[in-house]
C-alpha positions as CSV (number, residue, x, y, z in Angstrom):
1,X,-61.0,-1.8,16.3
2,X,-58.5,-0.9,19.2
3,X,-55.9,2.2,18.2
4,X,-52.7,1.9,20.5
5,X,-52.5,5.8,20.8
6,X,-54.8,7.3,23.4
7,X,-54.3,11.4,24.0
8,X,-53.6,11.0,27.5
9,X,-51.3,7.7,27.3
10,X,-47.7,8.2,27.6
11,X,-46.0,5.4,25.4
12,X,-42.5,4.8,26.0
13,X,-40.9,1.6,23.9
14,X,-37.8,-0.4,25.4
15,X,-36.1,-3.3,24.9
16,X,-33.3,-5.4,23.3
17,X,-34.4,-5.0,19.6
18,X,-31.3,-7.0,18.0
19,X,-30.8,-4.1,16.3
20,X,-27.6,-2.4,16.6
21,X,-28.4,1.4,16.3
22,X,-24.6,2.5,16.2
23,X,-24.7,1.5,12.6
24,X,-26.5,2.3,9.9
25,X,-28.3,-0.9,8.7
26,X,-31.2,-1.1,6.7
27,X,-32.7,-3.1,9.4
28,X,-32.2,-0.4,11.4
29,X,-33.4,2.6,9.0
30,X,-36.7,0.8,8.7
31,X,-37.5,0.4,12.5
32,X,-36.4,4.0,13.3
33,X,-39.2,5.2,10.4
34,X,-41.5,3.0,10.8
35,X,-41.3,3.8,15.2
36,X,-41.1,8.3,13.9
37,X,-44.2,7.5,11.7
38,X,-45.7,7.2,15.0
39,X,-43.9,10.3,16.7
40,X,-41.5,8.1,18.5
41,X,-37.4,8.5,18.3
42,X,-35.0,6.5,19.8
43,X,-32.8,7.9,22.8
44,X,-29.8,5.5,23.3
45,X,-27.0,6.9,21.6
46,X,-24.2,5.0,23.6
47,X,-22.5,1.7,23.2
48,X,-25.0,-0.9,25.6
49,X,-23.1,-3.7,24.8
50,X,-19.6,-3.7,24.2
51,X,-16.8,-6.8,24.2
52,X,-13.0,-6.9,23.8
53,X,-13.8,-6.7,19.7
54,X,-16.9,-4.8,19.3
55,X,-19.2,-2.1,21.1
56,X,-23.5,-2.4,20.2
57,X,-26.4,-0.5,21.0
58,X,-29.1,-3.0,21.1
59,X,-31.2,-2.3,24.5
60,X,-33.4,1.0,22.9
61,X,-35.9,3.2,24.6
62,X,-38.3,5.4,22.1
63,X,-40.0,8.2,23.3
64,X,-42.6,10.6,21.8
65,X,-40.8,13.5,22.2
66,X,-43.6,15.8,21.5
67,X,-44.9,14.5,25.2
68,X,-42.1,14.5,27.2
69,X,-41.0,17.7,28.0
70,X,-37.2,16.9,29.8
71,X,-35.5,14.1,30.1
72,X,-32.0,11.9,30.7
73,X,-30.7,8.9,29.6
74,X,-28.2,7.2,31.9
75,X,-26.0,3.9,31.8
76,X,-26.6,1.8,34.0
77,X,-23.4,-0.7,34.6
78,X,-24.1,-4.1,36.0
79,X,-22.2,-7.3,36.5
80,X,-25.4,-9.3,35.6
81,X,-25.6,-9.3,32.0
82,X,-23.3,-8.7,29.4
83,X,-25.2,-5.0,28.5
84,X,-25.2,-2.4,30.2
85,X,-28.9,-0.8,30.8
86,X,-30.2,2.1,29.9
87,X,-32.0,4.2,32.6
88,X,-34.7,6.9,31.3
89,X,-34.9,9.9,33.9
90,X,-38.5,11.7,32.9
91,X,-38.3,15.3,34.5
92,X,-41.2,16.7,33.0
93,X,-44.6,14.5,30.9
94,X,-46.3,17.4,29.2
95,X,-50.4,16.8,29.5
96,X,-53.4,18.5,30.6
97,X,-52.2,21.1,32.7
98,X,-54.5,21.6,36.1
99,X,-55.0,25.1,36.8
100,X,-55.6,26.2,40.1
101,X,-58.4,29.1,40.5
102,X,-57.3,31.8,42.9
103,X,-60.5,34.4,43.9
């Protein structure tokens, strides 16, 4: 049997889920518990999508944020796509810490 989590594995989740996060669906509820069942919570709380009618936040990264220490979330603007993307910044991955020996 393979296990997904591995102790010194950083897992970081993104993509456009089709889920729009700005609103309370059950659709919704049930990914976000299901992903913090595994430690992972969603970052994107801005509008990635938005038209003359309607604004969405589809395009998702989860994070575990028991593992990463810092960290920004940006949007990105593009004239390639009709979303706008989501840009993690990482400033700090908590792990193993090396310890250097002074004598």
């Amino acid at each position: 049997m393979k296990y997904s989590y591995k102790p010194n594995t950083e897992i970081i989740m993104c993509g456009d889920l089709n889920a729009n996060f700005l609103i309370g669906s059950n659709i919704t509820l049930q990914l976000v518990l299901l992903l913090q069942s595994y430690n992972m919570f969603h970052t994107v709380d801005f509008p990635t999508g938005t038209s003359n009618v309607s604004s969405t936040a589809t395009d998702i990264i989860f994070i575990d944020y028991s593992r990463i220490n810092s960290f920004k979330i940006l949007s990105v603007i593009n004239d390639l796509s009709d979303h706008d993307a989501p840009f993690l910044v990482i400033n700090n991955i908590l792990g193993p810490q090396k310890h250097v020996r002074t004598e």
